[in-house]
PyMOL Python script that loads the backbone (N, CA, C, O; Angstrom):
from pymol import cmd

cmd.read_pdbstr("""\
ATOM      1  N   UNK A   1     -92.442 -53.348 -15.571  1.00  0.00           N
ATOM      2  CA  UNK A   1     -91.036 -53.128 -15.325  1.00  0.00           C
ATOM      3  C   UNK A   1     -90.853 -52.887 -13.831  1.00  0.00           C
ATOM      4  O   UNK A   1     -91.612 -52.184 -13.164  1.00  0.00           O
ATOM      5  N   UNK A   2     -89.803 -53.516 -13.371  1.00  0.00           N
ATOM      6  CA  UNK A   2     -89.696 -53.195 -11.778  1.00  0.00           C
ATOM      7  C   UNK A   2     -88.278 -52.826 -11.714  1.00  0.00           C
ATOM      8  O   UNK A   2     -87.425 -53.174 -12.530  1.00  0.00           O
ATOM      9  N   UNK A   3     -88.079 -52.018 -10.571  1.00  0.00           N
ATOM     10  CA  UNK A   3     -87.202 -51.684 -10.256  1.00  0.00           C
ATOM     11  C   UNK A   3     -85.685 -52.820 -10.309  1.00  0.00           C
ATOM     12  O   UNK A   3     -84.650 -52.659 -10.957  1.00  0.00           O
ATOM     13  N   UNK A   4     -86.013 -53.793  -9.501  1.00  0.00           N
ATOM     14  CA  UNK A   4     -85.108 -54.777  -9.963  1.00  0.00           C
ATOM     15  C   UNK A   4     -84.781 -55.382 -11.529  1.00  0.00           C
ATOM     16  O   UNK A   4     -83.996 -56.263 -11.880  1.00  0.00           O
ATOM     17  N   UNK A   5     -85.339 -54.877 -11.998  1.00  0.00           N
ATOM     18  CA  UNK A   5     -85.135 -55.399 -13.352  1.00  0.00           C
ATOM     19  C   UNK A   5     -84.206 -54.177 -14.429  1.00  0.00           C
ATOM     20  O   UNK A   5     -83.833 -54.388 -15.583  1.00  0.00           O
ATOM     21  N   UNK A   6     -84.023 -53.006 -13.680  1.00  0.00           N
ATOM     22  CA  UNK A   6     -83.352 -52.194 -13.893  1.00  0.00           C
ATOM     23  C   UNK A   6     -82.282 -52.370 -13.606  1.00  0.00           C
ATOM     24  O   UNK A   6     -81.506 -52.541 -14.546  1.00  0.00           O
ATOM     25  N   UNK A   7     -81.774 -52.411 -12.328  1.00  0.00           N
ATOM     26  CA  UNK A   7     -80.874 -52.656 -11.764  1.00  0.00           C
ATOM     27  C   UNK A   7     -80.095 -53.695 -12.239  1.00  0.00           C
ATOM     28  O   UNK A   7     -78.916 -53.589 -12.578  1.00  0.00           O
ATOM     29  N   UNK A   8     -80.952 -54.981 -12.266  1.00  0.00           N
ATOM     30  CA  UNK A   8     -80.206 -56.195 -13.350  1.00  0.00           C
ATOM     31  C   UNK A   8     -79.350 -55.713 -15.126  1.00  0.00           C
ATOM     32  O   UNK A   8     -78.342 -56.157 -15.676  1.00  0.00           O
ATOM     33  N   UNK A   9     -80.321 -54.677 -15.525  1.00  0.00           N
ATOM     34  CA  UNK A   9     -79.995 -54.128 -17.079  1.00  0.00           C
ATOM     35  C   UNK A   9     -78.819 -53.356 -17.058  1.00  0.00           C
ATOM     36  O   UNK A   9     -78.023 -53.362 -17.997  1.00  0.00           O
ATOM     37  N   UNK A  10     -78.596 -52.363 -15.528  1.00  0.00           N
ATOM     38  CA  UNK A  10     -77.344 -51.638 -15.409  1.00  0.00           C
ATOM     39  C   UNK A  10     -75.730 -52.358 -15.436  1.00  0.00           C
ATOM     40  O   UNK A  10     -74.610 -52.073 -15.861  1.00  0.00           O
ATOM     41  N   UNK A  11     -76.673 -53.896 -14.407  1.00  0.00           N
ATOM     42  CA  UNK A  11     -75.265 -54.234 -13.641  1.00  0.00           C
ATOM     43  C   UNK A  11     -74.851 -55.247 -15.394  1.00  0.00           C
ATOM     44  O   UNK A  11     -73.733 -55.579 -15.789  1.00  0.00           O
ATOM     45  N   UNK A  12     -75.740 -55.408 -15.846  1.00  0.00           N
ATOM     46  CA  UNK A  12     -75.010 -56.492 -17.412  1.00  0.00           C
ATOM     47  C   UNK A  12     -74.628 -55.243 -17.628  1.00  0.00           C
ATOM     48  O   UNK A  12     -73.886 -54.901 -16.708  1.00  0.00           O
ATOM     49  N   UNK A  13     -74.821 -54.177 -18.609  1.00  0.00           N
ATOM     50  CA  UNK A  13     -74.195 -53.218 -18.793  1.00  0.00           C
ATOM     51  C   UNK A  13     -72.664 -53.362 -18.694  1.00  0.00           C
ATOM     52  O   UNK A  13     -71.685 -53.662 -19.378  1.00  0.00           O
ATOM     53  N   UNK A  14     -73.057 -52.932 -17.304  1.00  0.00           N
ATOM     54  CA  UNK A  14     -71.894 -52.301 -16.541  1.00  0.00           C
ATOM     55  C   UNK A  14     -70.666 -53.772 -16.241  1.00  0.00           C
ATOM     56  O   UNK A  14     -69.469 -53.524 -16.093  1.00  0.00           O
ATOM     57  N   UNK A  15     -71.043 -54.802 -16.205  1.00  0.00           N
ATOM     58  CA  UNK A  15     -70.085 -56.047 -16.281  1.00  0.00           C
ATOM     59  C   UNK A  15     -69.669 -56.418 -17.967  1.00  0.00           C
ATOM     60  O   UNK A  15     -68.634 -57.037 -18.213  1.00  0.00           O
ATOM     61  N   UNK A  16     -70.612 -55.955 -19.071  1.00  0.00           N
ATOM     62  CA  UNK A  16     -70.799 -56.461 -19.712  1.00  0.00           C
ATOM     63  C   UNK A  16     -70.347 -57.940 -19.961  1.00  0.00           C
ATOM     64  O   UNK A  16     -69.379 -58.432 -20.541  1.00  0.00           O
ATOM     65  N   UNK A  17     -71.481 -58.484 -19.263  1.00  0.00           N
ATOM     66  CA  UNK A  17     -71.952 -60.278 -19.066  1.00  0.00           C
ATOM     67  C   UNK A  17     -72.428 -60.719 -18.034  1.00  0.00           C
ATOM     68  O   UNK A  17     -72.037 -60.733 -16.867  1.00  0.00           O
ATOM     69  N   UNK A  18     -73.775 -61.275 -18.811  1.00  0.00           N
ATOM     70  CA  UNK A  18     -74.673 -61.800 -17.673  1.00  0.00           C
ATOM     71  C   UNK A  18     -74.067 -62.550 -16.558  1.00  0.00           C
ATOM     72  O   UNK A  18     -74.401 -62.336 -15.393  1.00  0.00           O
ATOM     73  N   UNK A  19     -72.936 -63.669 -16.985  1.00  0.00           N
ATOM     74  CA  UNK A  19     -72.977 -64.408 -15.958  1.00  0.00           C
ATOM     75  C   UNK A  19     -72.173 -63.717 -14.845  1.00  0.00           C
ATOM     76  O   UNK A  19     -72.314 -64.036 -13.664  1.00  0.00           O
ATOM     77  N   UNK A  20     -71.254 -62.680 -15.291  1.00  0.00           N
ATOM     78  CA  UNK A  20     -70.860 -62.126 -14.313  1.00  0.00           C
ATOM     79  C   UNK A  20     -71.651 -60.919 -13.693  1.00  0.00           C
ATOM     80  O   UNK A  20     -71.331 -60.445 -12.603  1.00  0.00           O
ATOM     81  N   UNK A  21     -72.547 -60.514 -14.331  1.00  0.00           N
ATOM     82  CA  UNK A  21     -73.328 -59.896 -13.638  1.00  0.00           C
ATOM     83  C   UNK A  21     -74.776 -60.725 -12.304  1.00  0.00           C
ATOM     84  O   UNK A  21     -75.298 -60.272 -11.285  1.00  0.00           O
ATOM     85  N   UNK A  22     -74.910 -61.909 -12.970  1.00  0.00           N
ATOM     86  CA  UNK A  22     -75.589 -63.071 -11.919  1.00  0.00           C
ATOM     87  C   UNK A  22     -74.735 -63.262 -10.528  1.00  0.00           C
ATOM     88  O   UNK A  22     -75.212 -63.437  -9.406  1.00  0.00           O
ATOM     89  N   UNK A  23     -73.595 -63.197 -10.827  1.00  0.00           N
ATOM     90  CA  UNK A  23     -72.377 -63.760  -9.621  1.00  0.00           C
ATOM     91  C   UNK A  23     -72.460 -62.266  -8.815  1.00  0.00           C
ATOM     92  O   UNK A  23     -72.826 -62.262  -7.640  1.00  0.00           O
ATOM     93  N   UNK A  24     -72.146 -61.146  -9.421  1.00  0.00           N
ATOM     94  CA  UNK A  24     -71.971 -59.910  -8.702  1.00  0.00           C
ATOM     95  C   UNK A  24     -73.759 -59.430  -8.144  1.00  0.00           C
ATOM     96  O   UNK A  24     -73.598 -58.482  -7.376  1.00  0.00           O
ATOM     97  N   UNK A  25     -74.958 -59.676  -8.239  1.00  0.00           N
ATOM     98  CA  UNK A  25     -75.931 -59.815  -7.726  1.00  0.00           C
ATOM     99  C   UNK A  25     -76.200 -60.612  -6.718  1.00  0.00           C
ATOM    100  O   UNK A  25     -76.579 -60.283  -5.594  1.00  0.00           O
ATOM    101  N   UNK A  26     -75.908 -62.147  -7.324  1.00  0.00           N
ATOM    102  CA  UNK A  26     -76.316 -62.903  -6.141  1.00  0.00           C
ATOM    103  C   UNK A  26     -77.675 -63.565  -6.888  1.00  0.00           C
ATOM    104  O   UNK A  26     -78.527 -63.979  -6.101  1.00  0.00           O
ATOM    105  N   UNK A  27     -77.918 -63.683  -8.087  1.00  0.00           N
ATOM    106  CA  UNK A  27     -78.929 -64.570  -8.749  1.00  0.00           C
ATOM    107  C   UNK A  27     -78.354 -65.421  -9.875  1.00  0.00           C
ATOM    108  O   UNK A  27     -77.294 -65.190 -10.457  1.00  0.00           O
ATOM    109  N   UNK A  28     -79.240 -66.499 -10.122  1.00  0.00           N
ATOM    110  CA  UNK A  28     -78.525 -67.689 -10.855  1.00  0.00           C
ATOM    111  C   UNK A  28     -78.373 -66.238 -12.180  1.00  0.00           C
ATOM    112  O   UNK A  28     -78.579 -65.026 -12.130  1.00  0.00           O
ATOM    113  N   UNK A  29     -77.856 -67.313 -13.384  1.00  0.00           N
ATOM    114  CA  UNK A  29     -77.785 -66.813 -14.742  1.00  0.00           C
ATOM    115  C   UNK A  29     -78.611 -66.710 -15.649  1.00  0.00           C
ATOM    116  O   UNK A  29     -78.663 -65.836 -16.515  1.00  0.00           O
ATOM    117  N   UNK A  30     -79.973 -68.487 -15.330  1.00  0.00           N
ATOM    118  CA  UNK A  30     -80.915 -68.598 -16.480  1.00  0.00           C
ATOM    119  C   UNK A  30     -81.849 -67.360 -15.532  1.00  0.00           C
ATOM    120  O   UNK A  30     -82.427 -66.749 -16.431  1.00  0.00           O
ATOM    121  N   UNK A  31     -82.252 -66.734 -14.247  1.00  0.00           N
ATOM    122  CA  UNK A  31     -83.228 -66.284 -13.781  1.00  0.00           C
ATOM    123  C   UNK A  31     -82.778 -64.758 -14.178  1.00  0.00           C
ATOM    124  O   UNK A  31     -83.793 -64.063 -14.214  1.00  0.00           O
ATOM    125  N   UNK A  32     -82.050 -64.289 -14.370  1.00  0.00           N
ATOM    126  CA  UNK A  32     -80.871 -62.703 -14.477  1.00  0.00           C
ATOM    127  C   UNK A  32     -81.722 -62.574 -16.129  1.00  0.00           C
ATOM    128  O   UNK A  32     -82.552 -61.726 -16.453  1.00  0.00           O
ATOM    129  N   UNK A  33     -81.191 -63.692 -16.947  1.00  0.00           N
ATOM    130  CA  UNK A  33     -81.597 -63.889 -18.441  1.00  0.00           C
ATOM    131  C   UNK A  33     -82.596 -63.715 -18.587  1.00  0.00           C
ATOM    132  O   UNK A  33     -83.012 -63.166 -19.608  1.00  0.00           O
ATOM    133  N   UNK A  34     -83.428 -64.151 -17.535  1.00  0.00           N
ATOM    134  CA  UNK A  34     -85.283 -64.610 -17.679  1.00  0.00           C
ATOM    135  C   UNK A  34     -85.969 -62.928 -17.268  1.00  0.00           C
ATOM    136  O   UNK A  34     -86.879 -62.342 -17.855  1.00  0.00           O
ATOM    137  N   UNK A  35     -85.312 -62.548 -16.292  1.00  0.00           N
ATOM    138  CA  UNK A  35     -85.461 -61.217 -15.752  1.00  0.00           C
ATOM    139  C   UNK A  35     -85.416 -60.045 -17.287  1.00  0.00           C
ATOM    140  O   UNK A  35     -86.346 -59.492 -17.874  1.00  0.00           O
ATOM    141  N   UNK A  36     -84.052 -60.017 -17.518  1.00  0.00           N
ATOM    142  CA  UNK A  36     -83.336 -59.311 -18.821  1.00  0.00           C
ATOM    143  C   UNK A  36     -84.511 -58.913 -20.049  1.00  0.00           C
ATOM    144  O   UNK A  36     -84.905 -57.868 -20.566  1.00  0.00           O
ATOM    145  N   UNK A  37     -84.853 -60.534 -20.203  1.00  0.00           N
ATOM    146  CA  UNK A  37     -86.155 -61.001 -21.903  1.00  0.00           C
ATOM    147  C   UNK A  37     -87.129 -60.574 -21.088  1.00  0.00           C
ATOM    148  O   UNK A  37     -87.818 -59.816 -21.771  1.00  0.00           O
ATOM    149  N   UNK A  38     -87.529 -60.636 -20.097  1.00  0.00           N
ATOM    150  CA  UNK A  38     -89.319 -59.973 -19.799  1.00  0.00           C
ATOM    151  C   UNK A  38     -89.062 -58.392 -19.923  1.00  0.00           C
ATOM    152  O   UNK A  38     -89.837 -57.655 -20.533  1.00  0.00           O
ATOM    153  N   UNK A  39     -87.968 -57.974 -19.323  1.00  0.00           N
ATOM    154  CA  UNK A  39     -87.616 -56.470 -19.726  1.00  0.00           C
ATOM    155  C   UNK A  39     -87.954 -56.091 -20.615  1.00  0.00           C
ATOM    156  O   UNK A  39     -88.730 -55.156 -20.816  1.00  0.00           O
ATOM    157  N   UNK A  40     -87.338 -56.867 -21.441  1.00  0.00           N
ATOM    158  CA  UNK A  40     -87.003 -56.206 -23.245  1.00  0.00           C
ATOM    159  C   UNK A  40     -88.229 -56.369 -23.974  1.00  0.00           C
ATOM    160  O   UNK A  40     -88.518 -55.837 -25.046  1.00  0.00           O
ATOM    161  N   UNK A  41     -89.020 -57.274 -23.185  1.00  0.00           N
ATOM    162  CA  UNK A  41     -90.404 -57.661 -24.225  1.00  0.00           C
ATOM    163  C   UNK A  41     -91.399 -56.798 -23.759  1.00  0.00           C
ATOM    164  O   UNK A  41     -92.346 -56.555 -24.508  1.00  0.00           O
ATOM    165  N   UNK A  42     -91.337 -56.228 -22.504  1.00  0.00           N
ATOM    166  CA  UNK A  42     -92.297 -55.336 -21.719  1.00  0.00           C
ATOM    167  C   UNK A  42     -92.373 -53.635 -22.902  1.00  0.00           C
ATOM    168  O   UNK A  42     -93.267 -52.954 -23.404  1.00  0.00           O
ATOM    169  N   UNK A  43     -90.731 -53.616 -22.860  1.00  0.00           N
ATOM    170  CA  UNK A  43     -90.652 -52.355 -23.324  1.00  0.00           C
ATOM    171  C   UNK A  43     -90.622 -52.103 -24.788  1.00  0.00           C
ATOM    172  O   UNK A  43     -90.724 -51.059 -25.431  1.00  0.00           O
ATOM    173  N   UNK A  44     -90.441 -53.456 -25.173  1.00  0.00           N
ATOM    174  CA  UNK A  44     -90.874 -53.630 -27.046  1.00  0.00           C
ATOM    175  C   UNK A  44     -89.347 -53.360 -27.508  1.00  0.00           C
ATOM    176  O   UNK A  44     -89.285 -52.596 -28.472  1.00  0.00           O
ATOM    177  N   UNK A  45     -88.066 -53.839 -27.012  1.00  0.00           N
ATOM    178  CA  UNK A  45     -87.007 -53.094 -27.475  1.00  0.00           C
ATOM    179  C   UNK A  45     -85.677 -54.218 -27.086  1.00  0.00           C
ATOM    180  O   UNK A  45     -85.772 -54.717 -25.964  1.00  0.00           O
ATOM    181  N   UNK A  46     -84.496 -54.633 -27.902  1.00  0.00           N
ATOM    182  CA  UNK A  46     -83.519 -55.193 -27.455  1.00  0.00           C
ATOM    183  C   UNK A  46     -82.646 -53.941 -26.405  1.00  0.00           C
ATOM    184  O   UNK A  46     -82.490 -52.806 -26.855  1.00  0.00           O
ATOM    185  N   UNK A  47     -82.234 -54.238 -25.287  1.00  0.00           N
ATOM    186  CA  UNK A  47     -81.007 -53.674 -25.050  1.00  0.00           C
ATOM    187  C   UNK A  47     -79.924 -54.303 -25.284  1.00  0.00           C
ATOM    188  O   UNK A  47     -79.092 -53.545 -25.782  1.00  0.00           O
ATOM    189  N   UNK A  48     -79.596 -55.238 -25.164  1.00  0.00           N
ATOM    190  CA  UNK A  48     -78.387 -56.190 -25.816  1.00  0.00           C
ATOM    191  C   UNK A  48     -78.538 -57.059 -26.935  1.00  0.00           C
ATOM    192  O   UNK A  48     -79.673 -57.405 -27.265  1.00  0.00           O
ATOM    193  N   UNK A  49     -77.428 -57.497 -27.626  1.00  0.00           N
ATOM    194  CA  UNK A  49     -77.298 -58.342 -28.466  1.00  0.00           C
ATOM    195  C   UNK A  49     -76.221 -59.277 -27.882  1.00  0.00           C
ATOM    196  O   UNK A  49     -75.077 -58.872 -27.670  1.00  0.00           O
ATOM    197  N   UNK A  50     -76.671 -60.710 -27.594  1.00  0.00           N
ATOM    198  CA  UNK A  50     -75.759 -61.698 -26.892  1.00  0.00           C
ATOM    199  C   UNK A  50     -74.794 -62.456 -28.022  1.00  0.00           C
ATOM    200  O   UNK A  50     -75.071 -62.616 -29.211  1.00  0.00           O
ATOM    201  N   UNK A  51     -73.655 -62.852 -27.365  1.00  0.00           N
ATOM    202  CA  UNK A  51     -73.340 -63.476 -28.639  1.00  0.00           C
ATOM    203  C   UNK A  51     -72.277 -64.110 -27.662  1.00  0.00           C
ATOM    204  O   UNK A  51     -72.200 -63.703 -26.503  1.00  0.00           O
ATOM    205  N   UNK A  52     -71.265 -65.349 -28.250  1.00  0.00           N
ATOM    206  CA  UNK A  52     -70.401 -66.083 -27.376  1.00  0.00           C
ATOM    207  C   UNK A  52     -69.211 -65.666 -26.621  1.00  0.00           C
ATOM    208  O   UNK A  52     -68.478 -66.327 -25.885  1.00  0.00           O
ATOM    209  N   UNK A  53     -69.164 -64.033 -27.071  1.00  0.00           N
ATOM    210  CA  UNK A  53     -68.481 -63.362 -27.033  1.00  0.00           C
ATOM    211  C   UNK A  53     -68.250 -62.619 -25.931  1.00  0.00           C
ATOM    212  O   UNK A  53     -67.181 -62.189 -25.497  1.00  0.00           O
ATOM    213  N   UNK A  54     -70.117 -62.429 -25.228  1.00  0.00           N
ATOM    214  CA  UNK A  54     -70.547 -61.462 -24.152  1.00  0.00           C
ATOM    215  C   UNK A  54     -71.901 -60.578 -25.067  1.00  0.00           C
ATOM    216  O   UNK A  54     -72.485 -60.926 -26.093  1.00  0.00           O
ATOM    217  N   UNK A  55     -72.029 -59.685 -24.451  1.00  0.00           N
ATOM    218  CA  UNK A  55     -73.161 -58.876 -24.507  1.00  0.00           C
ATOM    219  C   UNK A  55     -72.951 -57.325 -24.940  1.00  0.00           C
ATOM    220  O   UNK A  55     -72.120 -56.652 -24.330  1.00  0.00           O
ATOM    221  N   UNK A  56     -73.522 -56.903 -25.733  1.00  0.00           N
ATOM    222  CA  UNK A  56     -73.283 -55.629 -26.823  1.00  0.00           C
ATOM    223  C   UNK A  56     -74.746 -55.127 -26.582  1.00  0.00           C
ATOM    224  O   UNK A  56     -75.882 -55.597 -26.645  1.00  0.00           O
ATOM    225  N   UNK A  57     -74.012 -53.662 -26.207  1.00  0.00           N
ATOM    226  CA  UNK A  57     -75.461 -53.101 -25.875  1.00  0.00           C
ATOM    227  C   UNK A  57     -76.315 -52.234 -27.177  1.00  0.00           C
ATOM    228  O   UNK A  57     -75.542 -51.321 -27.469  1.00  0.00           O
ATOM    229  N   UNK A  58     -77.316 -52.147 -27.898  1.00  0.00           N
ATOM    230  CA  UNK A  58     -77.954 -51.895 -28.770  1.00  0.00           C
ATOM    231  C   UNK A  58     -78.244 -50.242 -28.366  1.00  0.00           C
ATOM    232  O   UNK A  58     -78.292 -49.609 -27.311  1.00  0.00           O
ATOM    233  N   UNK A  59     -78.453 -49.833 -30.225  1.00  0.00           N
ATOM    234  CA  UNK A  59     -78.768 -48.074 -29.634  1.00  0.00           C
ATOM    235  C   UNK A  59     -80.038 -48.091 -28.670  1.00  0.00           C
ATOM    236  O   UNK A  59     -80.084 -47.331 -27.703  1.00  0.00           O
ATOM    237  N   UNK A  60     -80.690 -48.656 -28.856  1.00  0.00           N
ATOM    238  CA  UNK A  60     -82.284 -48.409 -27.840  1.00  0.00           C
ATOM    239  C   UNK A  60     -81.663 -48.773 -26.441  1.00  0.00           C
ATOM    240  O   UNK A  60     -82.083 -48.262 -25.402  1.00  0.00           O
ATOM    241  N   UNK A  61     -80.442 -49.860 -26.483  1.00  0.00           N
ATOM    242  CA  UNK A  61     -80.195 -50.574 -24.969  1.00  0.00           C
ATOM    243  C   UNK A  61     -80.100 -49.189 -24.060  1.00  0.00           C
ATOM    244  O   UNK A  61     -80.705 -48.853 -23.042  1.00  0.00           O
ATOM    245  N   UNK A  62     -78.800 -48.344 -25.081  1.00  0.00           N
ATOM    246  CA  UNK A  62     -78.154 -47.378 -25.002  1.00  0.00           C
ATOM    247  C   UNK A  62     -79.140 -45.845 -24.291  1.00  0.00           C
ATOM    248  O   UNK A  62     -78.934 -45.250 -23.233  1.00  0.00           O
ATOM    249  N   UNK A  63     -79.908 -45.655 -25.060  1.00  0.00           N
ATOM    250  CA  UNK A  63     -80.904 -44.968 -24.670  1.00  0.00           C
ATOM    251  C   UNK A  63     -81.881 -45.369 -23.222  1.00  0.00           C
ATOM    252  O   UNK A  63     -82.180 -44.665 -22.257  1.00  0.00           O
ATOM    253  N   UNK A  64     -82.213 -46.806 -23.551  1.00  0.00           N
ATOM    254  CA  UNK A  64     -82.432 -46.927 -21.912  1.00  0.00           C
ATOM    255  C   UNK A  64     -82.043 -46.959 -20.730  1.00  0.00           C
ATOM    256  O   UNK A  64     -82.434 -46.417 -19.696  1.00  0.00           O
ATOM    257  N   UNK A  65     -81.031 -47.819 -21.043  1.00  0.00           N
ATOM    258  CA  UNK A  65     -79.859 -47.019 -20.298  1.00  0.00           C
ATOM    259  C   UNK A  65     -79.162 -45.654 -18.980  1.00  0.00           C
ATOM    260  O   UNK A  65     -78.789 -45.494 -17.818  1.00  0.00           O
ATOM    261  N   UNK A  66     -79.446 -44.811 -20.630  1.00  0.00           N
ATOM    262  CA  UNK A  66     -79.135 -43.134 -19.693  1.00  0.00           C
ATOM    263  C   UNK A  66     -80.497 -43.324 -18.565  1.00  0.00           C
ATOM    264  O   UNK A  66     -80.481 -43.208 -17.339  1.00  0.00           O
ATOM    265  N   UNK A  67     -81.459 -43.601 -19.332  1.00  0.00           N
ATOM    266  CA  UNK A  67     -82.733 -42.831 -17.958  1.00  0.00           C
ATOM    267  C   UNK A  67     -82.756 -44.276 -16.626  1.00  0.00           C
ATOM    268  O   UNK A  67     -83.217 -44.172 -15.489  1.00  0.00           O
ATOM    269  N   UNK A  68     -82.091 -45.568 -17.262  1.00  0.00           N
ATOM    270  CA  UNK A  68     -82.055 -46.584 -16.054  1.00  0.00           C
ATOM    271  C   UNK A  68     -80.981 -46.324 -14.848  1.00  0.00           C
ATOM    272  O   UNK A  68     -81.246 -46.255 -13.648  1.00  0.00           O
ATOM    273  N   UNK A  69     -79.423 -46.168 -15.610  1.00  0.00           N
ATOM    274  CA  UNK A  69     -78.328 -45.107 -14.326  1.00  0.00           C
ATOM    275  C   UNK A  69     -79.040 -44.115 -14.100  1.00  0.00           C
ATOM    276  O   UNK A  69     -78.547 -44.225 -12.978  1.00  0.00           O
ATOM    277  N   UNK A  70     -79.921 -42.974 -14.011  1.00  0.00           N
ATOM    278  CA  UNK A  70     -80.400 -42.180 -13.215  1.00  0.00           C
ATOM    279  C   UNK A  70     -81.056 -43.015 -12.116  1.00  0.00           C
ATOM    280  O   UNK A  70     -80.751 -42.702 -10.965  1.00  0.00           O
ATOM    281  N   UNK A  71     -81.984 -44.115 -12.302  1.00  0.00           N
ATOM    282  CA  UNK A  71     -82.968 -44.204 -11.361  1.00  0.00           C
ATOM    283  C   UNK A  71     -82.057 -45.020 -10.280  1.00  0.00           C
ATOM    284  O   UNK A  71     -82.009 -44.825  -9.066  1.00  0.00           O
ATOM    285  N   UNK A  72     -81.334 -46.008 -11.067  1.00  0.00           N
ATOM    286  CA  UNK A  72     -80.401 -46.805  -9.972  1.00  0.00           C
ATOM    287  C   UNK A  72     -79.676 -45.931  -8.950  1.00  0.00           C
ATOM    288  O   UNK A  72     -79.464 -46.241  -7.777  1.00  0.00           O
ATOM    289  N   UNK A  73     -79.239 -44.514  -9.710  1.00  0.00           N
ATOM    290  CA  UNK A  73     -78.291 -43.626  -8.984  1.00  0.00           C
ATOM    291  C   UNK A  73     -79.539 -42.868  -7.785  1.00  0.00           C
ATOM    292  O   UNK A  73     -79.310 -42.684  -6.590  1.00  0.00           O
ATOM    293  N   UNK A  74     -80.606 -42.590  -8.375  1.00  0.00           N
ATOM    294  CA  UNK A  74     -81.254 -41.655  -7.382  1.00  0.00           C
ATOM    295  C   UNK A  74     -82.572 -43.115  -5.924  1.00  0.00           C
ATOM    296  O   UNK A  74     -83.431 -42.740  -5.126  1.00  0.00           O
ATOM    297  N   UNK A  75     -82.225 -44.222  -6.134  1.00  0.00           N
ATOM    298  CA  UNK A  75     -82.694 -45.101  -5.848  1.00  0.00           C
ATOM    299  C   UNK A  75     -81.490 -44.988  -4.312  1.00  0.00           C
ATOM    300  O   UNK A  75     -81.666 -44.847  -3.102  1.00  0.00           O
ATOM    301  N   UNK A  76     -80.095 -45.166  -5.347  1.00  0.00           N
ATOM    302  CA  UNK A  76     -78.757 -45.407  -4.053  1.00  0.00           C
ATOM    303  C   UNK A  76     -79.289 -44.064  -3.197  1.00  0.00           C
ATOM    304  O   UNK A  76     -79.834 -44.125  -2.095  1.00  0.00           O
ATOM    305  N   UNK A  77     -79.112 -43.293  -3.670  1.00  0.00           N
ATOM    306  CA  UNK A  77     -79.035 -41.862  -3.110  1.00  0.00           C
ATOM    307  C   UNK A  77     -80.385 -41.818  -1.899  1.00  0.00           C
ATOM    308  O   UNK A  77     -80.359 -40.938  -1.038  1.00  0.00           O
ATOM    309  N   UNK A  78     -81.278 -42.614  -1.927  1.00  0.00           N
ATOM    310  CA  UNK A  78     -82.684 -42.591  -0.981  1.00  0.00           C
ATOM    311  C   UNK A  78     -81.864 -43.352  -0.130  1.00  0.00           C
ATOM    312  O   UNK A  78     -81.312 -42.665   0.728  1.00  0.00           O
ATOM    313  N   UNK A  79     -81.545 -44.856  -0.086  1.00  0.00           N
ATOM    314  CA  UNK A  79     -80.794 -45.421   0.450  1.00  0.00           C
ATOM    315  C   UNK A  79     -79.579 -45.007   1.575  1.00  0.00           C
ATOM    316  O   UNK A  79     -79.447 -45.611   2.640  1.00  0.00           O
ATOM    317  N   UNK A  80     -78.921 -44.141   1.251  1.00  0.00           N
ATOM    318  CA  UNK A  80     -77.802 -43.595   1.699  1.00  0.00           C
ATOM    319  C   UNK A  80     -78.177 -42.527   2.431  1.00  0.00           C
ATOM    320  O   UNK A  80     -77.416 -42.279   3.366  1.00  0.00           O
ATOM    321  N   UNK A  81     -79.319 -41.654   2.276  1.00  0.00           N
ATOM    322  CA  UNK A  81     -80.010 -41.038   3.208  1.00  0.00           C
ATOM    323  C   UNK A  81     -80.847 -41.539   4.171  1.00  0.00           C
ATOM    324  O   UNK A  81     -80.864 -40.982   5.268  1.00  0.00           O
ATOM    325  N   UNK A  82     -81.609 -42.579   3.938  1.00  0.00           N
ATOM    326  CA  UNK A  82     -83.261 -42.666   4.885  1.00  0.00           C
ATOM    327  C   UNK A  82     -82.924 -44.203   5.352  1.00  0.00           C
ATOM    328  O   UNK A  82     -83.830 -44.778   5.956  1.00  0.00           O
ATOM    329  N   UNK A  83     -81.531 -45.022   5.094  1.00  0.00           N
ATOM    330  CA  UNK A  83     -81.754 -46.266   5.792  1.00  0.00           C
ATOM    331  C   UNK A  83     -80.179 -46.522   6.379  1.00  0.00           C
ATOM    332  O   UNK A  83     -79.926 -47.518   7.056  1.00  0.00           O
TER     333      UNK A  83
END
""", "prot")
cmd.dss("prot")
cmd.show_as("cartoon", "prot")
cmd.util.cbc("prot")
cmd.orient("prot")
């Protein structure tokens, strides 16, 4: 799991939808997607359920989630101090 791959899980979240979460990053859609599934397979767990609809975040998504906005938040927070 890398840090960027967090950050990718927040910003779908937080757009709820990849492709607009690809556009608000700055990476295609199939590589955001490709990023997303190595996530989910690393950690043994769906965070979303896709559908034509957009993206629905699952209780486990949910749970990963809380501890992924901490790291994104305390990640900004190094940022905003030391650069």
């Amino acid at each position: 799991m890398t840090l960027q791959q967090i950050i990718y899980a927040v910003k779908v979240a937080e757009t709820k939808s990849i492709n607009k979460a690809a556009a608000e990053l700055y990476v295609s859609q199939p590589a955001l997607s490709d990023a997303i599934g190595r996530l989910e397979k690393e950690i043994n767990a769906s965070i979303f359920t896709r559908s034509n609809k957009g993206i629905e975040i699952t209780p486990e998504g949910e749970e990963f989630l809380y501890f992924a906005r901490q790291i994104v938040n305390l990640q900004k927070s190094i940022y905003q101090r030391f650069l």
